[in-house]
N, C-alpha and C positions, 0 to 999 in steps of 0.2 A: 279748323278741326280741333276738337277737345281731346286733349291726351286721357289715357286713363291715370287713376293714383296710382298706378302699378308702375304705370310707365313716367309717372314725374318721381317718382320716389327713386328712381333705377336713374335717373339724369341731376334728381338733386334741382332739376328746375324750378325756379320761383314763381308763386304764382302772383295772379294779378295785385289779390288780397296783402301777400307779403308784401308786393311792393307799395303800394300805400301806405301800409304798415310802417316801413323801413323809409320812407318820405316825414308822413308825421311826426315820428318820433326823430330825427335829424332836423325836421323845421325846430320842434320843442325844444331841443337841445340848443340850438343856435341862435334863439330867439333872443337871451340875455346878453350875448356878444353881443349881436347887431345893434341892441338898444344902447349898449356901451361905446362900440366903436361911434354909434350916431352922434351921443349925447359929445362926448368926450370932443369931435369933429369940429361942434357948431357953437354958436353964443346962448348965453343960459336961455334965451327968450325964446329959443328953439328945442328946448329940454323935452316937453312934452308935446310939440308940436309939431308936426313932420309933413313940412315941405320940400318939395324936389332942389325950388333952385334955391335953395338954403344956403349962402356963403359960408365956404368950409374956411375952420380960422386952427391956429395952432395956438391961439392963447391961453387957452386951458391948460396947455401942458407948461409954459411959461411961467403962468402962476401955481401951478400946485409945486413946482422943483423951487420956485423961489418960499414956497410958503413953507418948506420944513425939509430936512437935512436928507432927501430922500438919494445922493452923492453917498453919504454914511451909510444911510442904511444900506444900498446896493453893495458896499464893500463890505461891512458885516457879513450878508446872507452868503453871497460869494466863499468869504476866510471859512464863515460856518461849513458851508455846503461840502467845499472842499478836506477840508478837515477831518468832517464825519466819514464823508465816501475813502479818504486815504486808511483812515483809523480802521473801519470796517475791511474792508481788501483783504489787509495783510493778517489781522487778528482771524477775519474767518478762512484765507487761505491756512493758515499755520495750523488750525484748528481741525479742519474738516482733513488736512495730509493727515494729520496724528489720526481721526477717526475712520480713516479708509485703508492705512496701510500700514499701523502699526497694532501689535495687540500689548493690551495691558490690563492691569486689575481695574475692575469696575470699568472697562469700558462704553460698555453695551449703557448702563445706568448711567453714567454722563452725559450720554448723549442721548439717552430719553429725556433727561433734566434740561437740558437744549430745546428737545423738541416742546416740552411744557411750556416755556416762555412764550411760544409760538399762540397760543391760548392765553393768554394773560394780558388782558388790553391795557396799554402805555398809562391811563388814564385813570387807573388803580393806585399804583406806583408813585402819583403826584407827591403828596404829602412827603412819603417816605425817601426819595427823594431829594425833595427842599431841606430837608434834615441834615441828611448827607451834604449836599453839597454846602450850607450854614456852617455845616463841623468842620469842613476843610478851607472855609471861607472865599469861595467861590462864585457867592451871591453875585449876580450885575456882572456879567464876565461869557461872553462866546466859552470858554470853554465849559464854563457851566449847561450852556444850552446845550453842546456836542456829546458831552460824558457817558450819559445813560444810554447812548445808541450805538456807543464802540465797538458791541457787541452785539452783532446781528445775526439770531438762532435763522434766521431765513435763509439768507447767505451761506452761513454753516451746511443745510440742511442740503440748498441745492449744489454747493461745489462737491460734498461729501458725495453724493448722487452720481455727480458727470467722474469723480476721481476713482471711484469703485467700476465705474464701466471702461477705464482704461486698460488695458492689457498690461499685465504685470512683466510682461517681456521684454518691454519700454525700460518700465523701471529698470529690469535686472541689467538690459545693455549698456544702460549709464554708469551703474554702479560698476562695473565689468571694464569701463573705460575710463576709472578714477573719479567719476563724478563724487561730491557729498550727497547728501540727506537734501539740504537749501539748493544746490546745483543741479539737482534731478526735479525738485519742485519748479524751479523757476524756468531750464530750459523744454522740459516734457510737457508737465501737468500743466500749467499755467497757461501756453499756448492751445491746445487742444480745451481747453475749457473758457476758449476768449468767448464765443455769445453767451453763455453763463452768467461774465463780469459784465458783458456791454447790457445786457437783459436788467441784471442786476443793478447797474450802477444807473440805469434812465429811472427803476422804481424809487432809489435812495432820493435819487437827486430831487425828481418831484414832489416824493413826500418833505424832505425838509427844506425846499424850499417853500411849499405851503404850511410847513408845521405853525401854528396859532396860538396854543394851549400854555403849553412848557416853557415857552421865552416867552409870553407873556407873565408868566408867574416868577420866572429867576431874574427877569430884568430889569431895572427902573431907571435906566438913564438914556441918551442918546450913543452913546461911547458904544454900547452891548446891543441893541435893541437892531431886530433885526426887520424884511420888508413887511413883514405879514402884523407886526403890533404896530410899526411906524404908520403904516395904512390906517391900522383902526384910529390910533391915536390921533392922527391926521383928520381924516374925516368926525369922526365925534366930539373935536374940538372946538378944533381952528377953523373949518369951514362950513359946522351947523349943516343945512339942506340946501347948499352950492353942487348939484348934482353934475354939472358941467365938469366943474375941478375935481370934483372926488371919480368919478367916471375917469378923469384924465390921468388921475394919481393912478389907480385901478391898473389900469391898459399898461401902463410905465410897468409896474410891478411885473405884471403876468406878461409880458411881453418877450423878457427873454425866452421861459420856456415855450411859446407859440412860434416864437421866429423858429427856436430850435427844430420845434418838431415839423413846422413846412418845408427845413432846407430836408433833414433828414429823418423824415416820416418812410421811405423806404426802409432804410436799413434797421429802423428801430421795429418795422413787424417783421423782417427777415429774422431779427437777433431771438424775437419773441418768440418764433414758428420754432427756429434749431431748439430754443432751451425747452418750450414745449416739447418738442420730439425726446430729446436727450431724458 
């Protein structure tokens, strides 16, 4: 029996059409993993060639960890990742309390000037930048690659959001039982705005752990360089069109964030639905 549009529109039910829909674009999507997981699985003689009983080998990953520092670079991205998301937390909680609960001159216009950064893509910025960080001498240095992102108008924008919809009653009962200014942030706001930070810290994390561009241009050694230039540099070197090993290096890289999100792919669209709603 055919529903009417009346009556799929009132249930939200999918139709045939969607589902095929939502099948192709999931096979398309999935299609460069699987040729990655294959290639990276089997012997280069199997790269392009896909047989079933294809003897699955682990040697590709053997050889690409032996053929370049990819132990350093994992600690790098790591030092980086961590750094950035700590540096960011605290600078945009301190930031958005001062824009949600206190008043001061030129307020409102600060945090317009926040919200503009939000429009100003990272990739402008380069040059001017590498400048900065040259005059402080910084060049070749994790900290270099962390700097420009300590501050995050995004973060600002949304904790400023979740801390304006907390009841100012909260507040006042802290203060009322001796709390400070930092003691009212940390035990009130901070908690009531955790899917906020978990929302927030799963976008940081992924983006610089893929970031490409910027540590490529402030780095030049192995010491600094972190998974995403060690990769290119890797592959475009050392191993030419060895699609086996670069496939294998590949998988190593992106690998943590994949495990991450199959053990906790729940709770990361639960964190995503609250900050949505919020």
């Amino acid at each position: 029996m055919t529903r009417a549009p009346s009556q799929r529109l009132a249930y939200n039910a999918p139709t045939l059409l969607d589902t095929l829909a939502a099948w192709l674009l999931a096979l398309l999507w999935v299609l460069p993993l699987i040729y990655t997981v294959w290639t990276a699985f089997h012997a280069p003689e199997y790269a392009a060639r896909f047989t079933w009983n294809a003897p699955l080998t682990l040697a590709n990953f053997a050889r690409a960890w032996e053929a370049a520092p990819f132990a350093r670079y994992f600690l790098n991205t790591t030092l980086l990742v961590v750094m950035i998301l700590a540096a960011q937390l605290v600078l945009s909680t301190l930031a958005a309390y001062a824009f949600a609960r206190y008043e001061f001159r030129g307020r409102d216009l600060a945090f317009s000037l926040v919200l503009v950064q939000l429009t100003v893509m990272p990739d402008l910025l380069l040059v001017e930048n590498y400048r900065t960080m040259a005059s402080l001498g910084l060049i070749d240095s994790l900290f270099a690659i962390g700097l420009p992102y300590f501050a995050s108008a995004l973060a600002i924008f949304l904790l400023r959001q979740t801390f304006l919809g907390i009841p100012k009653e909260l507040d006042e009962a802290a203060r009322m039982e001796g709390a400070s200014a930092l003691q009212t942030l940390w035990r009130v706001y901070v908690p009531l705005a955790r899917p906020i930070y978990v929302a927030f810290g799963l976008v940081s994390v992924s983006y610089h752990w893929n970031n490409f561009l910027w540590p490529l241009i402030v780095t030049n050694s192995v010491h600094a360089r972190p998974l995403t230039v060690g990769l290119q540099v890797f592959s475009s070197v050392d191993q030419g069109i060895d699609w086996s090993i670069i496939t294998a290096a590949t998988l190593m890289t992106s690998a943590p964030l994949l495990i991450a999100f199959l053990l906790f792919q729940r709770q990361f669209v639960q964190s995503f639905m609250r900050a949505g709603i919020k």
